[in-house]
SERO-4910 file (N, C-alpha, C, O; in steps of 0.05 Angstrom, whole numbers):
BEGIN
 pado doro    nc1    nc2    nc3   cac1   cac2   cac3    cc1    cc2    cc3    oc1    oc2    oc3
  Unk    A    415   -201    693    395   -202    672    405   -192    645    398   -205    625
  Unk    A    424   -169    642    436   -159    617    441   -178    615    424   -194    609
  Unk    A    462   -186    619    484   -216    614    465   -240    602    471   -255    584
  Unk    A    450   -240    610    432   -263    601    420   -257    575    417   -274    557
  Unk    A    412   -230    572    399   -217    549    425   -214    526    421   -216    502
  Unk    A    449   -208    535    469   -213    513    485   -230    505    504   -228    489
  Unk    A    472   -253    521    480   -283    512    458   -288    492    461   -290    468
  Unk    A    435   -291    505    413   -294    479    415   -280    456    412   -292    434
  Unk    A    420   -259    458    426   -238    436    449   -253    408    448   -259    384
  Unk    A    465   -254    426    488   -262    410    491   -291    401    509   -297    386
  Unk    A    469   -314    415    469   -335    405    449   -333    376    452   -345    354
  Unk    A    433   -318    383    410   -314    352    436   -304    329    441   -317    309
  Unk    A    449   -283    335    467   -270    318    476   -287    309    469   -291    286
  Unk    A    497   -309    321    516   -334    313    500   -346    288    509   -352    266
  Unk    A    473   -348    298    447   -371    276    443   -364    259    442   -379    239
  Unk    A    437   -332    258    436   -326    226    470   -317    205    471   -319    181
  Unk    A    493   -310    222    513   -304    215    517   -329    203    523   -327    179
  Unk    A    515   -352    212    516   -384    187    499   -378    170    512   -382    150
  Unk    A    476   -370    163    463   -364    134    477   -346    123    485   -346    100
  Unk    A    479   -330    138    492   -305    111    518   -315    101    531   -307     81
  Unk    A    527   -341    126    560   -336    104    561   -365     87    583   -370     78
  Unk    A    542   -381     81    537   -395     72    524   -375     45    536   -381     24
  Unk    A    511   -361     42    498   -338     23    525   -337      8    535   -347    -12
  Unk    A    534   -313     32    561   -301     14    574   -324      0    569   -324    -24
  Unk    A    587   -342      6    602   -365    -13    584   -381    -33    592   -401    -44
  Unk    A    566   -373    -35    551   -392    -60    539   -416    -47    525   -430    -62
  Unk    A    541   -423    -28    541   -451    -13    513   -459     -9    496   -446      3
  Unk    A    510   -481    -21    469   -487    -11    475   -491      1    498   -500      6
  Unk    A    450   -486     20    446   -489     56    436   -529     54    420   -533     36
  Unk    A    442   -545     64    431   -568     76    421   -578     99    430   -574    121
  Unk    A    400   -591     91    378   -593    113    393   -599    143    417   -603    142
  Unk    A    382   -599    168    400   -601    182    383   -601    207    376   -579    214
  Unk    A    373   -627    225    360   -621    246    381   -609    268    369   -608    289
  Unk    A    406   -600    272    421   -591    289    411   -559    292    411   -548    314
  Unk    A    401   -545    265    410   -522    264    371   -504    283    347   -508    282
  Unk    A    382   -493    291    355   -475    305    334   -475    290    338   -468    267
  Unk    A    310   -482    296    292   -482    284    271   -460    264    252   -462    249
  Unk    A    292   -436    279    281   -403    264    303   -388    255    308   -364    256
  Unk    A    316   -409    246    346   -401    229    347   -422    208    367   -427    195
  Unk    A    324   -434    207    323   -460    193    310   -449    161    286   -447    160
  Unk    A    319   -444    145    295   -436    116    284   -458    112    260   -457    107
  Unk    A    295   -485    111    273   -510    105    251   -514    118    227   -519    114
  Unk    A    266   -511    139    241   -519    166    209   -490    158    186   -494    153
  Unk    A    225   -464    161    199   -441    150    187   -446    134    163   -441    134
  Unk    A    204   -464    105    183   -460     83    169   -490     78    167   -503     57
  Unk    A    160   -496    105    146   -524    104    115   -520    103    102   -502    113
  Unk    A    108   -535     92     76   -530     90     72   -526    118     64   -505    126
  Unk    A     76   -543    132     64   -545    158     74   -528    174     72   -532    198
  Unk    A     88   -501    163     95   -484    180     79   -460    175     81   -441    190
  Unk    A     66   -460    156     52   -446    137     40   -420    158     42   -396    152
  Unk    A     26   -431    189     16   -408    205     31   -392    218     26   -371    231
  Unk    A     58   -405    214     85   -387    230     86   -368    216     83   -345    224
  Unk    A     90   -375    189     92   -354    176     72   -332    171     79   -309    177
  Unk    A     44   -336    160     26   -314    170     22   -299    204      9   -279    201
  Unk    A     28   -302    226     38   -299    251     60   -286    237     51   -267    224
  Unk    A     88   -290    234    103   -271    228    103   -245    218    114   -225    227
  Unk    A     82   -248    185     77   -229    169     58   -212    187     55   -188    181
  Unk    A     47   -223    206     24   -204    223     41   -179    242     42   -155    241
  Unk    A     54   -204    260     71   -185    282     93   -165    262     95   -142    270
  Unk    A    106   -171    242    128   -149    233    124   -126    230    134   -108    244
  Unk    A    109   -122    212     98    -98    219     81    -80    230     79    -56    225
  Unk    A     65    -96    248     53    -85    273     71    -77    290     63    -54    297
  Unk    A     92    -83    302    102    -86    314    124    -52    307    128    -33    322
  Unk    A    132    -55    285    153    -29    274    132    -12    276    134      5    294
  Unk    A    108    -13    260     95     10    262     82     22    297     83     45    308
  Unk    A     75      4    305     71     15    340     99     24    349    100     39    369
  Unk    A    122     16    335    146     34    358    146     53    345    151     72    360
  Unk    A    143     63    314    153     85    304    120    109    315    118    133    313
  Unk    A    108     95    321     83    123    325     67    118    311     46    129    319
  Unk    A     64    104    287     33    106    266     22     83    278     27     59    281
  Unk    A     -3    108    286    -27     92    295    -54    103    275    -77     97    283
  Unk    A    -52    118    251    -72    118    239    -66    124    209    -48    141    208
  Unk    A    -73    119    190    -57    117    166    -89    127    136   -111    119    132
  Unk    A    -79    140    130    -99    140    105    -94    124     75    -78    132     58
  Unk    A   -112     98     74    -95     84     50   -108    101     25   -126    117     25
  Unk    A    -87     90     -3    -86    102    -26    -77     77    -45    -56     65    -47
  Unk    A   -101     75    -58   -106     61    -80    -96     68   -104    -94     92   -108
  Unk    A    -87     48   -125    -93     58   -149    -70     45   -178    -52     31   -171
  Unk    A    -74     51   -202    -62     41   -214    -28     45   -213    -17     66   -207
  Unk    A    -14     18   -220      7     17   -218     23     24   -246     46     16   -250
  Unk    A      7     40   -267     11     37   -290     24     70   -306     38     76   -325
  Unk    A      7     88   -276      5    111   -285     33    130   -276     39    131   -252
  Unk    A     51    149   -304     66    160   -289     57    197   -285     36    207   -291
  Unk    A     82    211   -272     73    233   -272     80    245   -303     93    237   -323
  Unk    A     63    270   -297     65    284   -330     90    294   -348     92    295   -372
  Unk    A    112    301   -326    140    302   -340    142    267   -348    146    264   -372
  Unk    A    142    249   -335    150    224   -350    132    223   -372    144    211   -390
  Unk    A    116    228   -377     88    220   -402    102    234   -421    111    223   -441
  Unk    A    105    263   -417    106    273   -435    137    271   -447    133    268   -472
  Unk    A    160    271   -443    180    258   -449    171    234   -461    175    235   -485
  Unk    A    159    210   -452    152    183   -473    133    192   -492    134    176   -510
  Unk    A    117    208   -496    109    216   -511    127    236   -535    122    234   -559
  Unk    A    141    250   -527    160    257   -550    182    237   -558    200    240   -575
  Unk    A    178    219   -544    203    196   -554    184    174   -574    195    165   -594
  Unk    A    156    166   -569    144    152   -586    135    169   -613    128    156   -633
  Unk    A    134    199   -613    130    216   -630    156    216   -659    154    214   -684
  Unk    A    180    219   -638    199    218   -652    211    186   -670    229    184   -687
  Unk    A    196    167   -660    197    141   -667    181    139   -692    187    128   -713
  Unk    A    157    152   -686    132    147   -712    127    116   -706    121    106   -728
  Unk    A    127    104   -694    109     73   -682     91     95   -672     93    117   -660
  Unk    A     65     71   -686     28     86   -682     29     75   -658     21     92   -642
  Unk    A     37     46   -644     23     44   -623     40     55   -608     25     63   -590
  Unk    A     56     59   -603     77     72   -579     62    100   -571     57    109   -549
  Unk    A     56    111   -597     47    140   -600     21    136   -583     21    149   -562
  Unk    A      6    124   -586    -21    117   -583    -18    105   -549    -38    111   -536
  Unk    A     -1     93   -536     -3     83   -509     20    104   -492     19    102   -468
  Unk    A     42    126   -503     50    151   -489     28    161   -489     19    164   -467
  Unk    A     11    169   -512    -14    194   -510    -37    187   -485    -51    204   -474
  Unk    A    -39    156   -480    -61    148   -463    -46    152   -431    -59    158   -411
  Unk    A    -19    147   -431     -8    150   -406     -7    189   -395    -12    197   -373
  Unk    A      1    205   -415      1    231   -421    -34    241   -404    -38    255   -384
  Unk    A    -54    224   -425    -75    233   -415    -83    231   -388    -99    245   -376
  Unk    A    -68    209   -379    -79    200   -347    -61    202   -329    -63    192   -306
  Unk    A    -39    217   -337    -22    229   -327    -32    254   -287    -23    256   -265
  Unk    A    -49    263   -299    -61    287   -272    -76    271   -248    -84    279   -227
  Unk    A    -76    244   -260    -76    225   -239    -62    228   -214    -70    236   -193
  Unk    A    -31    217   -224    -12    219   -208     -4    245   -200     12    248   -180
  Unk    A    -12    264   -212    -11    289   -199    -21    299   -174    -11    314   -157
  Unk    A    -46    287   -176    -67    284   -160    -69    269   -131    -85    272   -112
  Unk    A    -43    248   -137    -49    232   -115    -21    248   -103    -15    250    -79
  Unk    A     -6    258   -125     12    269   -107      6    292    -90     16    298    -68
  Unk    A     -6    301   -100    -16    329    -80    -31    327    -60    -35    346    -46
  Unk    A    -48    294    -53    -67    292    -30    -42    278    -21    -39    289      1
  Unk    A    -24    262    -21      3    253      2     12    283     10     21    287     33
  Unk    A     11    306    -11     31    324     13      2    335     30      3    341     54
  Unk    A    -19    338     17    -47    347     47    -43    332     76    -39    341     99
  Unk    A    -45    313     68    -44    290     84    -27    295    108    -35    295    131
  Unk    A      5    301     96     29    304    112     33    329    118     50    333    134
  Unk    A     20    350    107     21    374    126      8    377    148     17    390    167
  Unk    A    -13    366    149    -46    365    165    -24    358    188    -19    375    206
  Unk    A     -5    322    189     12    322    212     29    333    227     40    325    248
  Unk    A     32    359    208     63    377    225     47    391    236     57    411    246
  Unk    A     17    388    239     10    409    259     -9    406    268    -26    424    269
  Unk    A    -10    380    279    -23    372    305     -9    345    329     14    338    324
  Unk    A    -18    337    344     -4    321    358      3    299    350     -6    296    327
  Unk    A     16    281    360     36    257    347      8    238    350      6    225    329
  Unk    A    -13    233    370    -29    215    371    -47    216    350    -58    195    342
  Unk    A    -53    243    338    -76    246    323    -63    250    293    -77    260    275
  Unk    A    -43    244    289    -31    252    267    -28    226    236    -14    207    241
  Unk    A    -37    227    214    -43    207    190    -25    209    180    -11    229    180
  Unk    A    -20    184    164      7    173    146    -10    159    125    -31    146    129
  Unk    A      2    165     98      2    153     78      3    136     81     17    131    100
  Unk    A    -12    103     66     -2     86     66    -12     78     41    -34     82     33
  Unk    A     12     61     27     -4     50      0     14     24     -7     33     15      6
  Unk    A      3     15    -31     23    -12    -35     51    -10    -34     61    -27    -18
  Unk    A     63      2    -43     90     15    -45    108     10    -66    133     13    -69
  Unk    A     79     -3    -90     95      3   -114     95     29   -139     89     52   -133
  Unk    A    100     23   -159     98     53   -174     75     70   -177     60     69   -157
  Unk    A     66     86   -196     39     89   -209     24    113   -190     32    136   -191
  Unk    A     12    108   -181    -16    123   -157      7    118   -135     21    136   -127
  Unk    A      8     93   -127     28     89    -96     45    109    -98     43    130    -85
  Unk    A     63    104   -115     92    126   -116     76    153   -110     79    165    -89
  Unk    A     56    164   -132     63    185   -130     51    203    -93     61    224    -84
  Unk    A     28    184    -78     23    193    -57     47    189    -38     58    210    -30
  Unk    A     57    162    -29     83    163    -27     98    184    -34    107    192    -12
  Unk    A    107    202    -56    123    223    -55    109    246    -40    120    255    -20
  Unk    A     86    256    -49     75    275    -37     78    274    -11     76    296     -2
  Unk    A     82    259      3     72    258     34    100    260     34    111    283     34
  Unk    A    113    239     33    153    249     35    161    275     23    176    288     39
  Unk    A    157    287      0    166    317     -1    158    328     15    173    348     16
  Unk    A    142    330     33    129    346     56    148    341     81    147    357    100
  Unk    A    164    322     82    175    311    103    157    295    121    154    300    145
  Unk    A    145    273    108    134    257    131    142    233    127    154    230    106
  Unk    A    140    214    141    140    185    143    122    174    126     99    182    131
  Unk    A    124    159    106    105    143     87    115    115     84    137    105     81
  Unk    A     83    100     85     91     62     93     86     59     63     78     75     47
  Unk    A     95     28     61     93     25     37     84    -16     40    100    -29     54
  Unk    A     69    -26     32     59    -55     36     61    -62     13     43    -63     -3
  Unk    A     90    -70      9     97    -82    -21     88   -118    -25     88   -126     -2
  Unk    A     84   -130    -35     83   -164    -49     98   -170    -57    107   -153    -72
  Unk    A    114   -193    -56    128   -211    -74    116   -220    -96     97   -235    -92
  Unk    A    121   -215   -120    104   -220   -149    120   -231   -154    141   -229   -143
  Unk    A    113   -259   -183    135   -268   -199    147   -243   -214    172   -240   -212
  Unk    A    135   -230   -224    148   -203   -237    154   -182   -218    142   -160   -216
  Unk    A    175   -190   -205    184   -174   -180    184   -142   -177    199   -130   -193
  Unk    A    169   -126   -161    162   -104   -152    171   -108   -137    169   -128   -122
  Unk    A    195    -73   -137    201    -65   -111    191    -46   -105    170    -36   -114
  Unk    A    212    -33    -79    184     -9    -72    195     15    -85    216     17    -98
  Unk    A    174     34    -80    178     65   -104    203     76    -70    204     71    -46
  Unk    A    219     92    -91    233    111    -77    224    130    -55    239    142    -39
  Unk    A    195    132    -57    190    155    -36    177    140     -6    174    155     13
  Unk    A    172    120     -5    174     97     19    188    110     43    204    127     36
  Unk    A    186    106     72    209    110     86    221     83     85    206     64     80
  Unk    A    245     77     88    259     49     98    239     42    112    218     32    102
  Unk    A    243     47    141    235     37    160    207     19    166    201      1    182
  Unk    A    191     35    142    168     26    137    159      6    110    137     -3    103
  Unk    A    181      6    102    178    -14     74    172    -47     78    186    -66     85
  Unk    A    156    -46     74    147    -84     85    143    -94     51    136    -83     30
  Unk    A    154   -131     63    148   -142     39    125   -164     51    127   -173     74
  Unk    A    105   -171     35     84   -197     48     95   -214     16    105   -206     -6
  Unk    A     87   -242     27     81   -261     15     53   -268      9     44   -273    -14
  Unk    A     38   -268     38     10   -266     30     -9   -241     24    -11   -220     36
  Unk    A    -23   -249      1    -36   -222     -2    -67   -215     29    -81   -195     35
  Unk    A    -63   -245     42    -82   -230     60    -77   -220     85    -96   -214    100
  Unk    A    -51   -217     93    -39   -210    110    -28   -185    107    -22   -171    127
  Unk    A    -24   -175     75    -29   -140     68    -52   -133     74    -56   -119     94
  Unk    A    -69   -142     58    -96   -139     55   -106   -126     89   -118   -105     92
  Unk    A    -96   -144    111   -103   -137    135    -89   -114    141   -102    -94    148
  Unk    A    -68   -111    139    -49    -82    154    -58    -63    132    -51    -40    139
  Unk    A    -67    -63    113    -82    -35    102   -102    -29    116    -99     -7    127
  Unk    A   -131    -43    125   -146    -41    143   -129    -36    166   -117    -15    164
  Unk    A   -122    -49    189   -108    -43    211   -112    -14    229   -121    -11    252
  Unk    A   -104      5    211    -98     31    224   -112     47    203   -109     71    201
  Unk    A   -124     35    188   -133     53    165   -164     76    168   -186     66    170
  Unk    A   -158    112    168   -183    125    174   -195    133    152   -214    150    151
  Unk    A   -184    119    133   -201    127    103   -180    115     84   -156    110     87
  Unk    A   -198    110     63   -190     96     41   -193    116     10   -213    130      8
  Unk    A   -180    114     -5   -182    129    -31   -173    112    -57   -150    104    -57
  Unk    A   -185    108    -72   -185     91    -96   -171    110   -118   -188    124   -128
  Unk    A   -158    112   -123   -158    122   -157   -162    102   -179   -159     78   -174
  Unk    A   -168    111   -203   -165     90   -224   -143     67   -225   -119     72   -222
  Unk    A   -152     45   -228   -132     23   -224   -155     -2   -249   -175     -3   -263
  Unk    A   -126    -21   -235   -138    -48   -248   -143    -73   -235   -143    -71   -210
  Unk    A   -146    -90   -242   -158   -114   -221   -147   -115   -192   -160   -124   -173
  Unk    A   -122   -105   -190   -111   -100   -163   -125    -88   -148   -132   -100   -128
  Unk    A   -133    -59   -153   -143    -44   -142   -180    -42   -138   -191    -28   -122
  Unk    A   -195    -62   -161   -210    -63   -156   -209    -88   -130   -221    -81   -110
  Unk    A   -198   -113   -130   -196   -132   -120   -199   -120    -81   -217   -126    -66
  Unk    A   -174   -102    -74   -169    -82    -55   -199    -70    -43   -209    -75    -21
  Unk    A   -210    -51    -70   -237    -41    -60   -258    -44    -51   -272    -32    -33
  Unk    A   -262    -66    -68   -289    -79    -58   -281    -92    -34   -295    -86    -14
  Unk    A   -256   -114    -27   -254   -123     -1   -266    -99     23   -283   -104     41
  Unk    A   -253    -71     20   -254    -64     43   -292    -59     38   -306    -68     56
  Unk    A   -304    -48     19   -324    -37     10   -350    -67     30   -371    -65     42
  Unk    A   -336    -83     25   -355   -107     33   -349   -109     66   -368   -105     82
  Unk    A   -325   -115     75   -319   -110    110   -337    -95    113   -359   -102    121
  Unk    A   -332    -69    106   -357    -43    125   -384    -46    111   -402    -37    125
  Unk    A   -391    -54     93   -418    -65     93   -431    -83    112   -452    -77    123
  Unk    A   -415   -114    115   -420   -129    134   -411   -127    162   -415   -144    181
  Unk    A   -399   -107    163   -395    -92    184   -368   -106    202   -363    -99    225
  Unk    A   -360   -117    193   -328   -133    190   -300   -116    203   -280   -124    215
  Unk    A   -309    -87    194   -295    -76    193   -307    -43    200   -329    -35    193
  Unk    A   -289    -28    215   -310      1    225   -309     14    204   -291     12    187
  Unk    A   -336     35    203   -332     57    178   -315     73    182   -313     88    201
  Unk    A   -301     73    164   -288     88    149   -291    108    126   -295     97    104
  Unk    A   -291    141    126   -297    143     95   -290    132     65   -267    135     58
  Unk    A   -301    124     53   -282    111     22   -295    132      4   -317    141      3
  Unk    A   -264    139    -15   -268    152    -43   -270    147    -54   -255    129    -46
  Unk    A   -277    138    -87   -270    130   -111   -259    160   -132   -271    174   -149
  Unk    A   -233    160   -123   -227    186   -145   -226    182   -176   -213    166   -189
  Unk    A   -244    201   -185   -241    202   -211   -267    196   -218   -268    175   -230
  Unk    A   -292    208   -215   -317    202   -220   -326    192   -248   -344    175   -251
  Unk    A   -311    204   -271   -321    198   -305   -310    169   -300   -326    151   -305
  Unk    A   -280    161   -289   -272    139   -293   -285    112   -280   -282     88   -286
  Unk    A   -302    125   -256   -308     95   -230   -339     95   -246   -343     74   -258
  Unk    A   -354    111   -249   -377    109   -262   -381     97   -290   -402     84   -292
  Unk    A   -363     99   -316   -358     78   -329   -360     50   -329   -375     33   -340
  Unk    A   -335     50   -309   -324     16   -297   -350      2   -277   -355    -22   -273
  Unk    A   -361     20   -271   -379      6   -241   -407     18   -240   -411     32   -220
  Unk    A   -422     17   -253   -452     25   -251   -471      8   -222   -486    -11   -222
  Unk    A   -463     24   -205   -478     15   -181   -506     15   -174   -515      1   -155
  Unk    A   -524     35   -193   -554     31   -196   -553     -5   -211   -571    -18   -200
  Unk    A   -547    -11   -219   -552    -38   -235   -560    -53   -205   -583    -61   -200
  Unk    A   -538    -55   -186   -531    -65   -164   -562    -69   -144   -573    -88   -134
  Unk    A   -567    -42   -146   -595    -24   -133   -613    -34   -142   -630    -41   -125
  Unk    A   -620    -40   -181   -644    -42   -185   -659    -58   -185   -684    -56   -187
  Unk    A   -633    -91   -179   -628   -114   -185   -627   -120   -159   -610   -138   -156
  Unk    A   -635   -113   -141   -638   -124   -106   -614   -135    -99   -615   -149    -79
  Unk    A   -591   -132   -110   -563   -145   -105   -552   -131    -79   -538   -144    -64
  Unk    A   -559   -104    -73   -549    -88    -54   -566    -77    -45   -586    -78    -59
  Unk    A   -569    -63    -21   -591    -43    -11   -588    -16    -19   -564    -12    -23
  Unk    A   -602      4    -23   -599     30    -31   -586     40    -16   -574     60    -26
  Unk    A   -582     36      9   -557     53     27   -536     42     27   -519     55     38
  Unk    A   -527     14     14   -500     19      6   -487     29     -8   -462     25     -6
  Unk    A   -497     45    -25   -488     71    -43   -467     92    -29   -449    106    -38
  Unk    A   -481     87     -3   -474    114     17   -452    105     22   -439    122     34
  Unk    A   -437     81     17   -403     66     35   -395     83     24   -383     96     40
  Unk    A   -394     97     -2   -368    111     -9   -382    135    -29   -406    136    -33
  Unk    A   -365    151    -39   -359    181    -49   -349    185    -73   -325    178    -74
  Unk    A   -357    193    -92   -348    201   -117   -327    225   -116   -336    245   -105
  Unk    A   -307    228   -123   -293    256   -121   -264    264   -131   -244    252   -124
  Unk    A   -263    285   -148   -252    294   -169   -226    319   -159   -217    332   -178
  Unk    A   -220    324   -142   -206    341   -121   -187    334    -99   -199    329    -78
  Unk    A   -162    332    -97   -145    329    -76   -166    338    -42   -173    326    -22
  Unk    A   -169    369    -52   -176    385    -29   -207    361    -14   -213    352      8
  Unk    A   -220    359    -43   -250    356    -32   -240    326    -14   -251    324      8
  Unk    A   -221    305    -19   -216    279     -9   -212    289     23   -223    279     43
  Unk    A   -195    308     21   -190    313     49   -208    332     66   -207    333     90
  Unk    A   -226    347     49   -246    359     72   -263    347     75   -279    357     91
  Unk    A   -272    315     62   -292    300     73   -283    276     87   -299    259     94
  Unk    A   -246    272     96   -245    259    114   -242    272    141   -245    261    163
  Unk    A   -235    299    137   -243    323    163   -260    321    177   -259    316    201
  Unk    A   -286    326    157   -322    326    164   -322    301    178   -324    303    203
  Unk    A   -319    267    164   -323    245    179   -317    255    202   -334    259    219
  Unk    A   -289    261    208   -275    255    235   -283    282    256   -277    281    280
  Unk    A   -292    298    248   -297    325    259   -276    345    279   -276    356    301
  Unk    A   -255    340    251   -225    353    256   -229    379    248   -248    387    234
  Unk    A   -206    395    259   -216    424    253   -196    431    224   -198    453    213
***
């Protein structure tokens, strides 16, 4: 049976070792009904293959994440825009020293929303201490898009702590890669956004929004509507940053205007505190 398993083995190896060395030499690949059908890039990127590929994007990382142990993940929302306060404030003495009004004027706005990322960094390291000290089954991982902004900085928090952090990056035309504090192992890229969209739900025991932009509202409300229509199990959801979500989103309008029921108010949480995010996903779960 080995023998059989390292003939198979090594026949897949052979199939893609022809792409890569066709890569390395510059060489376009040509179509080719000889060549394996899952070593084929023409054949994958056929319309009509279109469900292989969502099926693929499904099992990859299901699949890594069930061998590595995460089975429950707390996602983290938020803008991709925002850095931490040493970066602000450095671009802010560099647009200072420029004298450009608007440079001055969009460091000072990044500066201001700077404790953001502070913020999200300090609920990734809660998050990942909470796991060094309890069992591997019951234990939460970061998970966020795994690009800059809010992502990075929970992403870091949870990795300075020493933990494992996923990261569910996109292929954009304006290519995003993932932030540095990612583990490898867990760095996924999707094509489709609804096949992210699903592995954030997946394993997810709470959700947290920070200030963001159409991305992140786009993200919110999906999950905000699953557990309304019940699509999806409750989960607690935050909206961090109460002056900022109250602005953007006046949900009595929603209420007064029969658009929503008055207990959907209750899906989610206003809240201004690393600590308070995590003692009300405690309370949900009735962790000690």
């Amino acid at each position: 049976m080995r023998a059989t398993q390292n003939l198979n083995t090594d026949r897949l190896a052979d199939a893609w070792a022809e792409l890569q060395a066709h890569s390395d030499n510059g060489q376009p690949l040509e179509a080719s009904a000889n060549r394996l059908a899952f070593a084929d890039p023409e054949f994958m990127l056929r319309r009509e293959t279109r469900g292989i590929r969502l099926q693929l994007e499904m099992l990859k990382p299901d699949l890594i994440q069930q061998s590595l142990g995460i089975h429950h993940t707390v996602v983290v929302y938020g803008s991709a825009r925002f850095v931490s306060e040493e970066v602000a404030q450095r671009a802010l003495a560099v647009a200072e020293a420029s004298g450009d009004i608007q440079a001055i004027a969009k460091a000072s706005t990044q500066l201001r929303n700077a404790h953001y990322y502070e913020q999200a960094r300090a609920f990734g390291r809660l998050v990942a201490e909470y796991g060094q000290c309890c069992s591997p089954n019951d234990q939460m991982f970061i998970c966020t898009g795994g690009g800059p902004g809010i992502m990075e900085a929970a992403n870091r928090g949870a990795s300075e702590a020493g933990a494992l952090t996923l990261g569910l990056n996109i292929a954009l035309p304006h290519e995003q890669g993932a932030n540095p504090w990612v583990s490898p192992e867990l760095s996924f890229k999707f094509h489709y956004f609804a096949m992210r969209k699903m592995h954030f739900m997946m394993r997810a025991k709470a959700l947290v929004a920070f200030p963001g932009g159409f991305g992140t509202l786009d993200e919110l409300f999906e999950v905000i509507t699953l557990v309304q229509c019940q699509k999806a199990k409750p989960v607690p959801i935050f909206l961090f940053g109460t002056d900022y979500w109250k602005r953007l989103f006046n949900v009595d309008v929603l209420v007064e205007e029969g658009t929503i029921s008055p207990e959907d108010v209750e899906l989610f949480s206003y809240v201004d505190d690393p600590r308070a995010v995590w003692d009300g996903i405690r309370s949900f779960y009735g962790m000690a």
